[in-house]
N, CA and C atoms as an extended XYZ file, in Angstrom:
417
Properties=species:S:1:pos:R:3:atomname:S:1:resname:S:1:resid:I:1 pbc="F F F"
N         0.842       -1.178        0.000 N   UNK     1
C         0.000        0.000        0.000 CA  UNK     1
C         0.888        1.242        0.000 C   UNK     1
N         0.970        2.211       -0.698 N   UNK     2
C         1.434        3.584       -0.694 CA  UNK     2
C         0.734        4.369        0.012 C   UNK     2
N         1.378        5.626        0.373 N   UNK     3
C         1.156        6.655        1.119 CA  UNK     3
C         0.539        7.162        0.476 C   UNK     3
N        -0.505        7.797        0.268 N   UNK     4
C        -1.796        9.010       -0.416 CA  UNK     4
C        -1.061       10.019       -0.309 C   UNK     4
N        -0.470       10.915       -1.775 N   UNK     5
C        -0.247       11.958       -1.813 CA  UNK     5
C         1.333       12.403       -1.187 C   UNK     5
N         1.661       11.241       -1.031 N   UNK     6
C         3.487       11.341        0.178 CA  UNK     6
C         4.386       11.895       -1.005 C   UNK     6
N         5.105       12.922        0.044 N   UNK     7
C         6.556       13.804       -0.274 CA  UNK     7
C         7.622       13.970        0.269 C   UNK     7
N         8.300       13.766       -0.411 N   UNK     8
C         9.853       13.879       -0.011 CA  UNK     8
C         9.801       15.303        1.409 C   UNK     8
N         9.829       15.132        2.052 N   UNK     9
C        10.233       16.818        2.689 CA  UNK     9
C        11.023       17.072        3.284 C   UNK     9
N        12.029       16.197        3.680 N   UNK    10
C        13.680       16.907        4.048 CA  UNK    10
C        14.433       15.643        3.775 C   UNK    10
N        15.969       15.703        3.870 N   UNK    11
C        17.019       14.952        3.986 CA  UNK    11
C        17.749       15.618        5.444 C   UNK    11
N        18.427       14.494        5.950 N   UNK    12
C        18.796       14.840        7.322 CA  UNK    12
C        20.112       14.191        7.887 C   UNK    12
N        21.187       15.204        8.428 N   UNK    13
C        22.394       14.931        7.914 CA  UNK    13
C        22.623       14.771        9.663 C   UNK    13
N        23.417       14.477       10.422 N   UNK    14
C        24.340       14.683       11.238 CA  UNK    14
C        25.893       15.617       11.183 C   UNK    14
N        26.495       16.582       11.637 N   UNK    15
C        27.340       17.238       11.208 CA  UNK    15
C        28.432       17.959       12.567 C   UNK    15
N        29.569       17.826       12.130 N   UNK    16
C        30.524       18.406       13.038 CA  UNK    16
C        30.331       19.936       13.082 C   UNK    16
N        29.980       20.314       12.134 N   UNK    17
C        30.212       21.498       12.131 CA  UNK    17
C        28.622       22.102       11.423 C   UNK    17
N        27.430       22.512       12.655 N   UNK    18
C        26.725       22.870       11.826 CA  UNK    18
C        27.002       24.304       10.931 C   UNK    18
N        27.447       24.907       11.504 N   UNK    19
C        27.259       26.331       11.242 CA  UNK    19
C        28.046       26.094        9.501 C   UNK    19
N        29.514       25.624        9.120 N   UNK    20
C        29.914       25.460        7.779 CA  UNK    20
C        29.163       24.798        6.987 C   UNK    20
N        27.507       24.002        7.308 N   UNK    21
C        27.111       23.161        6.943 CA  UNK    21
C        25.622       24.588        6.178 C   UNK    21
N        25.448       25.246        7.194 N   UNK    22
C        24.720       26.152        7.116 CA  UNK    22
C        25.270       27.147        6.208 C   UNK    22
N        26.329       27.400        6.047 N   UNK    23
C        27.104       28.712        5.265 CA  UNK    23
C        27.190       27.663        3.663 C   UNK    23
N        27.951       26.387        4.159 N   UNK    24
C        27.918       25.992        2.609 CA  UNK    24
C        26.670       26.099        1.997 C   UNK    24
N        25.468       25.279        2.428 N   UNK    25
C        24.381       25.245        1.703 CA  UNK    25
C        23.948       26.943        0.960 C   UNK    25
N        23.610       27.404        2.203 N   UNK    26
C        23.070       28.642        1.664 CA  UNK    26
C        23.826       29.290        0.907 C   UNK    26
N        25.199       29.436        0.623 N   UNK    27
C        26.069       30.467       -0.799 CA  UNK    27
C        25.759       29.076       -2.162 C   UNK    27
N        26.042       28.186       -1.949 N   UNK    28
C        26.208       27.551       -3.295 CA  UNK    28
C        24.521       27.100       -3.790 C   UNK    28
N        23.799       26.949       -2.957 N   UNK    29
C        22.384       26.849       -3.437 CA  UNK    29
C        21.008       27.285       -3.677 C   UNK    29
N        21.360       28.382       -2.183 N   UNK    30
C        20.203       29.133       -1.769 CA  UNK    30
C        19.589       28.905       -0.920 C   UNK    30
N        19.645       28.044       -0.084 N   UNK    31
C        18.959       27.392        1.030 CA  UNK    31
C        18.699       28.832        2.109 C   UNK    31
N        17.587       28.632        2.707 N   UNK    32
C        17.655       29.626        3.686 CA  UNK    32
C        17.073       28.891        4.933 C   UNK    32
N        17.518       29.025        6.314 N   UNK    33
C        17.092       28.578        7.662 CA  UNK    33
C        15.433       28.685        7.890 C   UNK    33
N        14.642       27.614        7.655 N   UNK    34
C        13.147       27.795        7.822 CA  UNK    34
C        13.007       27.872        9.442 C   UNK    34
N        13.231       26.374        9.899 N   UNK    35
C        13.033       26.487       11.658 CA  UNK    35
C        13.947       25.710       12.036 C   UNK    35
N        14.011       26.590       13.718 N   UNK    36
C        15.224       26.280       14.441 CA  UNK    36
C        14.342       25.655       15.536 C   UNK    36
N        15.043       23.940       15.766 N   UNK    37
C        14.497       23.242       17.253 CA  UNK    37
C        15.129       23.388       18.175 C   UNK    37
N        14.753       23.186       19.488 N   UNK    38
C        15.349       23.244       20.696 CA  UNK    38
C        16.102       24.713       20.681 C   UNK    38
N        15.742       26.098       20.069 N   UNK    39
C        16.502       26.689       20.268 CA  UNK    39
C        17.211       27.234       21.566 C   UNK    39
N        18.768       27.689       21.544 N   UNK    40
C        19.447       27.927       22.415 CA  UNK    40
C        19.939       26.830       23.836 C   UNK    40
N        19.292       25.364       23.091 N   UNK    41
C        19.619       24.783       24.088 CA  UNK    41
C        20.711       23.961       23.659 C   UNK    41
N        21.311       22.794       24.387 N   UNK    42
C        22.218       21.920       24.105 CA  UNK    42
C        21.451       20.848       22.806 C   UNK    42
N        22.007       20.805       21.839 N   UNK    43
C        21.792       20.003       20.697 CA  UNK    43
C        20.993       20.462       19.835 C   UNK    43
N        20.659       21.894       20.099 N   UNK    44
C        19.971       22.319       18.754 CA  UNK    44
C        20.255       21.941       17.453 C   UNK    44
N        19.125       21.718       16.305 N   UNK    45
C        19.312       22.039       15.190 CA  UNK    45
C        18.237       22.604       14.082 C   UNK    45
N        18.205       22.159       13.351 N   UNK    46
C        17.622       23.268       12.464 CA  UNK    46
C        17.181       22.411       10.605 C   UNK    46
N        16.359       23.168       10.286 N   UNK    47
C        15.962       22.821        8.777 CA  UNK    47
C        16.323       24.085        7.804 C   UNK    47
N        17.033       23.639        6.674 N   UNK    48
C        17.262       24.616        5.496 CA  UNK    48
C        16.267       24.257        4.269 C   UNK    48
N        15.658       25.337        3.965 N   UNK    49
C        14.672       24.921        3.002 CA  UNK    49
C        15.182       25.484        1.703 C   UNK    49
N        14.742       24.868        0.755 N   UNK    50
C        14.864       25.742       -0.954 CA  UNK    50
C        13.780       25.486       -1.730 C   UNK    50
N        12.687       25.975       -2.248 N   UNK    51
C        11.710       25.358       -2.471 CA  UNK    51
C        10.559       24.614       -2.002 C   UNK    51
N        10.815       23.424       -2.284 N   UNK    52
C         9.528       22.239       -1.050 CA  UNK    52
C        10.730       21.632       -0.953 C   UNK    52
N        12.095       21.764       -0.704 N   UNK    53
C        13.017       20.679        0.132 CA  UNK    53
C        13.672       21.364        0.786 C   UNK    53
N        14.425       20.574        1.783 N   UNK    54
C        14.555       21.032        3.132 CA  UNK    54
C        16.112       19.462        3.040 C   UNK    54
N        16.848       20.553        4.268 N   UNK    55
C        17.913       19.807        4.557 CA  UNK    55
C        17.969       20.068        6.306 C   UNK    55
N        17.735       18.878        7.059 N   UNK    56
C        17.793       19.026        8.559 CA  UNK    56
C        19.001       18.583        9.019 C   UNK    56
N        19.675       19.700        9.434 N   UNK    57
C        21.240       19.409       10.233 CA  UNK    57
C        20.833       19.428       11.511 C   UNK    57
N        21.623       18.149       11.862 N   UNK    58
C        21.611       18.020       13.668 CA  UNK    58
C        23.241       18.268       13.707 C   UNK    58
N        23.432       18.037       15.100 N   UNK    59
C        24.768       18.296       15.557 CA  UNK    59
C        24.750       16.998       16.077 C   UNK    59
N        26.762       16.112       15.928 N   UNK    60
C        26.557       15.268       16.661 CA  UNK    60
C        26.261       14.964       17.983 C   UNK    60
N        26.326       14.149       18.275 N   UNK    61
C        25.835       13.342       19.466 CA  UNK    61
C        27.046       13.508       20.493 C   UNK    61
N        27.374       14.412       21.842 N   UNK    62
C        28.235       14.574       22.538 CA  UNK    62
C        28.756       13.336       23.407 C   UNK    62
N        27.724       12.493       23.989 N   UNK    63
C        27.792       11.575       24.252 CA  UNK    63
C        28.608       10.297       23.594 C   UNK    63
N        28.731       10.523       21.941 N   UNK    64
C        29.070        9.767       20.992 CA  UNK    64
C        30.175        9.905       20.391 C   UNK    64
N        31.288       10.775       20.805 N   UNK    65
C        32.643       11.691       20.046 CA  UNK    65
C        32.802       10.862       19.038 C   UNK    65
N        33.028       11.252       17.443 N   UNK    66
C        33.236       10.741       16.050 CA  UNK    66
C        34.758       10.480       16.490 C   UNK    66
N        35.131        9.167       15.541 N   UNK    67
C        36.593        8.978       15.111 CA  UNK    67
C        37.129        9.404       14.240 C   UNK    67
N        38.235        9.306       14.295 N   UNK    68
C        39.124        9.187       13.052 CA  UNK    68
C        38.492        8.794       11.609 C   UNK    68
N        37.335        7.784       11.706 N   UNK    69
C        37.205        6.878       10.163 CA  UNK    69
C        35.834        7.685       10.491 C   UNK    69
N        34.807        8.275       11.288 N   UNK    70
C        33.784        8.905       11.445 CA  UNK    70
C        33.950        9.966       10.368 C   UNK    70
N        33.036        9.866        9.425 N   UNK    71
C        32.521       11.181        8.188 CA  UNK    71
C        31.708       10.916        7.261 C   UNK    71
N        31.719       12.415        7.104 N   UNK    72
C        30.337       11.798        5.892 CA  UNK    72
C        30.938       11.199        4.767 C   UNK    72
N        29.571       11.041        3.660 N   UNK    73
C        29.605       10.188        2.787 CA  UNK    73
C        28.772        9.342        2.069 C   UNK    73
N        29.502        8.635        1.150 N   UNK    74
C        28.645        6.944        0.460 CA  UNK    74
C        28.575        5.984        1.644 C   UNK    74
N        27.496        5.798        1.828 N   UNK    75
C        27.704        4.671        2.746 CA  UNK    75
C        27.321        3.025        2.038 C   UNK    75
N        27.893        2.140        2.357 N   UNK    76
C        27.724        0.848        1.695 CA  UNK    76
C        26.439        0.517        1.550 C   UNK    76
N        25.707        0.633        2.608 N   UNK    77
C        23.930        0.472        1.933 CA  UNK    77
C        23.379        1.955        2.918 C   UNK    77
N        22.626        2.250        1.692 N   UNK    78
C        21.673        3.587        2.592 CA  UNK    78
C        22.140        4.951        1.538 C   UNK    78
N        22.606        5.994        2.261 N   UNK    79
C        22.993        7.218        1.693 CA  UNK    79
C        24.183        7.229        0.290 C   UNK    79
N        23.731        7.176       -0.598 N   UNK    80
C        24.850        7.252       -1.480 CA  UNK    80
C        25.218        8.587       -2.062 C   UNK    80
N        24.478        9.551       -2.818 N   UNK    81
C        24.990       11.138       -2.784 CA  UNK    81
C        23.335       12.068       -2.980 C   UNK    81
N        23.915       13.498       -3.031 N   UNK    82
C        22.491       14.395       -3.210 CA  UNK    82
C        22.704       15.027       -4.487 C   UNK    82
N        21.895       14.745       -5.230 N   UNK    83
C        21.825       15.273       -6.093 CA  UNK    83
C        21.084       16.836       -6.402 C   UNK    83
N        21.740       18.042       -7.438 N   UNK    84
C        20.849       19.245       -7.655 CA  UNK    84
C        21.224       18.905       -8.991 C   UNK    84
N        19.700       19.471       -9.559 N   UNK    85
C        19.777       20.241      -11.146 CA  UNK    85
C        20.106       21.503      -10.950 C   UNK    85
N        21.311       21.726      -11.601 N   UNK    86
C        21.342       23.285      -12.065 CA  UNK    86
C        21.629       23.546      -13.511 C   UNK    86
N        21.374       24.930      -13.857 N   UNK    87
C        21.440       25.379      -15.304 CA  UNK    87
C        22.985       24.991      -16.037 C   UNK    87
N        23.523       25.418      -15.256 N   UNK    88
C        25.099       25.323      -16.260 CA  UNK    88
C        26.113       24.828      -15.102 C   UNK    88
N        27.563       24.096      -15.265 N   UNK    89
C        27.863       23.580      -13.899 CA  UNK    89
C        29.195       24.725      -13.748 C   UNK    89
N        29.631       24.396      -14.698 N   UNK    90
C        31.332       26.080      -14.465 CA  UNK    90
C        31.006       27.139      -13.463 C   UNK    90
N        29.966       27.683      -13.927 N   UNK    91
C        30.102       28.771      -12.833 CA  UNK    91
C        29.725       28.122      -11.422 C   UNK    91
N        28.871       26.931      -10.764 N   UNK    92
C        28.847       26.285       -9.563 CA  UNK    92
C        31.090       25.616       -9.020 C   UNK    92
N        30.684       24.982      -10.166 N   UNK    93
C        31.995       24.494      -10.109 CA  UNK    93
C        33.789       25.483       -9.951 C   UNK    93
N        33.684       26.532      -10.478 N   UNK    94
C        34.582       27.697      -10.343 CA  UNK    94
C        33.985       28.183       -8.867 C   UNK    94
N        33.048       28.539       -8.453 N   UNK    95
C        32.908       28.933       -6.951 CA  UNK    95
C        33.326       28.165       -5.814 C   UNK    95
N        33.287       27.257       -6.500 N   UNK    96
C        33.603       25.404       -5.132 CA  UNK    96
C        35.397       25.292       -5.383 C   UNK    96
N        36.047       25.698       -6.290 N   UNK    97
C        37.087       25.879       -6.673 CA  UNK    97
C        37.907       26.968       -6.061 C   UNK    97
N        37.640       28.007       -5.976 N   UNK    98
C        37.461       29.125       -5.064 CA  UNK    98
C        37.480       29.348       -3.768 C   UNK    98
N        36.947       28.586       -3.080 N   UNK    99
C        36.920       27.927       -1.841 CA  UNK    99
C        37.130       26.833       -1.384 C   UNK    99
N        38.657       26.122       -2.712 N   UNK   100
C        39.330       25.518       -2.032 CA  UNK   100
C        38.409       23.933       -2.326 C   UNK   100
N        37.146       23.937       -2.593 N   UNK   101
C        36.595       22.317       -2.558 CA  UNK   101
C        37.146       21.912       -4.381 C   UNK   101
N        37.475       20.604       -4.384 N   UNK   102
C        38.286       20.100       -5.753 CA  UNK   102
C        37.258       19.473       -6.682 C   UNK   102
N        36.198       19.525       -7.102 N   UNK   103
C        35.398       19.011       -7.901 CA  UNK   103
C        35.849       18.074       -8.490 C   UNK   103
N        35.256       16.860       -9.093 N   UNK   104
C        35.800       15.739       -9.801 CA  UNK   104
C        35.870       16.372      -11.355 C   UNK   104
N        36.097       15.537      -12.267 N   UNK   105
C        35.893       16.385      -13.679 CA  UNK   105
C        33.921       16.309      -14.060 C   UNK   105
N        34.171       16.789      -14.872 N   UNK   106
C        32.967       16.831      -15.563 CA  UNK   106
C        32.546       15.994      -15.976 C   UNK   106
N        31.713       14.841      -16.513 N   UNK   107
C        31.671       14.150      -16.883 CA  UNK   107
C        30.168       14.229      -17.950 C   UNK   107
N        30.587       13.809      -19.616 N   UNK   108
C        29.743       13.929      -20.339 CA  UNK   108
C        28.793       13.042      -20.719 C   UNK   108
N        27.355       12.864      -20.560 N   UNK   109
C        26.492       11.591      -20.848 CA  UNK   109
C        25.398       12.033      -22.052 C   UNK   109
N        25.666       12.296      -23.177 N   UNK   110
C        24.930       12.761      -24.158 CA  UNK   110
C        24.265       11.351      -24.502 C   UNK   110
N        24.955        9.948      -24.639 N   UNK   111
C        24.028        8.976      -24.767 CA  UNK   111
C        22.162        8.960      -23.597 C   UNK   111
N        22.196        9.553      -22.410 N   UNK   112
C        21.774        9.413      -21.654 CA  UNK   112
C        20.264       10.502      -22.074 C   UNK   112
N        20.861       11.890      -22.343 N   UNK   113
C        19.954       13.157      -22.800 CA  UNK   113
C        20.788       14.124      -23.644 C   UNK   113
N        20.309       14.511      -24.498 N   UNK   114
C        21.290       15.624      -25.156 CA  UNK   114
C        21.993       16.847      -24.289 C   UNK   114
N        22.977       17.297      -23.981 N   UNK   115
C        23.353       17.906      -23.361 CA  UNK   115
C        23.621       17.248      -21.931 C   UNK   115
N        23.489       16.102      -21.872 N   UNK   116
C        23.676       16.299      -20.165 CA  UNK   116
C        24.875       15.725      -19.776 C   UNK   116
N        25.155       16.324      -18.581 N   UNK   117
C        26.504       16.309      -18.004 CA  UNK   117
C        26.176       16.172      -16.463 C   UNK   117
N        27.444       15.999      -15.865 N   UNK   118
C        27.844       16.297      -14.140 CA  UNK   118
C        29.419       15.989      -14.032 C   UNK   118
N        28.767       16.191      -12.177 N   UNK   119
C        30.192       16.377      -11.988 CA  UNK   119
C        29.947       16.682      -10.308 C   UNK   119
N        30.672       15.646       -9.789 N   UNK   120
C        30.793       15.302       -8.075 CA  UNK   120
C        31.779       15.851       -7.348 C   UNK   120
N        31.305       16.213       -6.415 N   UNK   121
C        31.890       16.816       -5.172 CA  UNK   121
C        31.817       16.819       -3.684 C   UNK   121
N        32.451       16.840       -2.887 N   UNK   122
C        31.935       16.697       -1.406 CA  UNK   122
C        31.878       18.177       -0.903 C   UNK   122
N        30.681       18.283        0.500 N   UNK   123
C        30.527       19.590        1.095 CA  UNK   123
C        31.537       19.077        2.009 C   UNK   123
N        31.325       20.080        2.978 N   UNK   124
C        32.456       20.301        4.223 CA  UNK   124
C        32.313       19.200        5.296 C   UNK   124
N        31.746       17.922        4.738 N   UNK   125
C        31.061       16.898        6.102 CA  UNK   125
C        31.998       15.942        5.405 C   UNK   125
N        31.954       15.862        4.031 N   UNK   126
C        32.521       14.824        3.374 CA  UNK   126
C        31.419       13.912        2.751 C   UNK   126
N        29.852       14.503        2.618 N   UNK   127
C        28.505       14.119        1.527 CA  UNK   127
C        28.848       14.490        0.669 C   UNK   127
N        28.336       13.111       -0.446 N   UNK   128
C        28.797       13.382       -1.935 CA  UNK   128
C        27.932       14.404       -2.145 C   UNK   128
N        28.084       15.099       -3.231 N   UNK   129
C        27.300       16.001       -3.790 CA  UNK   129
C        27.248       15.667       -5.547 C   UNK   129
N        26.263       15.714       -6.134 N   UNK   130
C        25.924       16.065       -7.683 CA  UNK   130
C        25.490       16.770       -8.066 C   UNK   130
N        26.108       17.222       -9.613 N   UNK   131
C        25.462       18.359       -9.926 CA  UNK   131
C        25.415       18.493      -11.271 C   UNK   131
N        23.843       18.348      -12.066 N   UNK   132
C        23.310       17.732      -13.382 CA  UNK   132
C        23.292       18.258      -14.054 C   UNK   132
N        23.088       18.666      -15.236 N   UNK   133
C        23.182       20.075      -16.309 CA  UNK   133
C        22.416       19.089      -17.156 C   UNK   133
N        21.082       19.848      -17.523 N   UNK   134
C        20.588       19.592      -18.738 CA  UNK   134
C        19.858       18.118      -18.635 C   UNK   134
N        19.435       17.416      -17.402 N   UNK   135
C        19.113       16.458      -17.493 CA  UNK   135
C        17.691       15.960      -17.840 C   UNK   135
N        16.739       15.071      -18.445 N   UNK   136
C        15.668       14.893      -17.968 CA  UNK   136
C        15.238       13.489      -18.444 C   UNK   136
N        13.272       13.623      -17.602 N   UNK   137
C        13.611       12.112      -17.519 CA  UNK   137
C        13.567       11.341      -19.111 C   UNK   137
N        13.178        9.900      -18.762 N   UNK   138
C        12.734        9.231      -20.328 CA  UNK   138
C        11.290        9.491      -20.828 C   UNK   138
N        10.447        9.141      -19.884 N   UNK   139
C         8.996        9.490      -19.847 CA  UNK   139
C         8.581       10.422      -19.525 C   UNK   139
């Protein structure tokens, strides 16, 4: 049985660092802070919205200190990357360049759609990131 009418409405990250998590999103995408939980207390966090999607950063778990091999990422089953459509990728890709993040190359799939391309990257957690140019579906 399916959900009547069900939507995606956030993705939800865990993060060392919310605040770079908050600065990345919002310059490279647009995201802006919808609502803040637990504010001002111990473990606050928060939802970034763009549209009808939403990205919920928590902070880790104090109780839980990350290791060494602790980061984001592909994980073997579950989270593999996030994908955005955007218009053209150079100018995303020259800004992430800019600040130091190394983009993979470009990569061309014209068998796939005319024009379409990408090209992967990680934010400041170490989540893959994608980013589509020109894509759409078959049907």
């Amino acid at each position: 049985m399916s959900i009547p009418s069900s939507i995606i409405t956030h993705i939800a990250f865990r993060c060392r660092d919310l605040t770079a998590q908050e600065v990345f999103y919002t310059r490279h995408f647009g995201f802006q802070r919808s609502r803040t939980f637990r504010r001002g207390e111990p473990g606050e966090f928060f939802l970034l919205k763009l549209g009808s999607m939403r990205l919920e950063l928590f902070p880790l778990d104090p109780a839980k200190p990350p290791t060494d091999e602790d980061k984001g990422g592909e994980q073997p089953i579950g989270f593999r990357h996030l994908a955005f459509e955007v218009p053209k990728l150079e100018p995303i890709l020259d800004a992430l360049k800019a600040e130091g993040i190394e983009p993979d190359p470009i990569v061309e799939l014209p068998q796939i759609a005319p024009g379409f391309r990408i090209a992967f990257f990680r934010d400041p957690e170490g989540n893959v990131i994608e980013l589509m140019e020109n894509y759409c579906d078959e049907a």
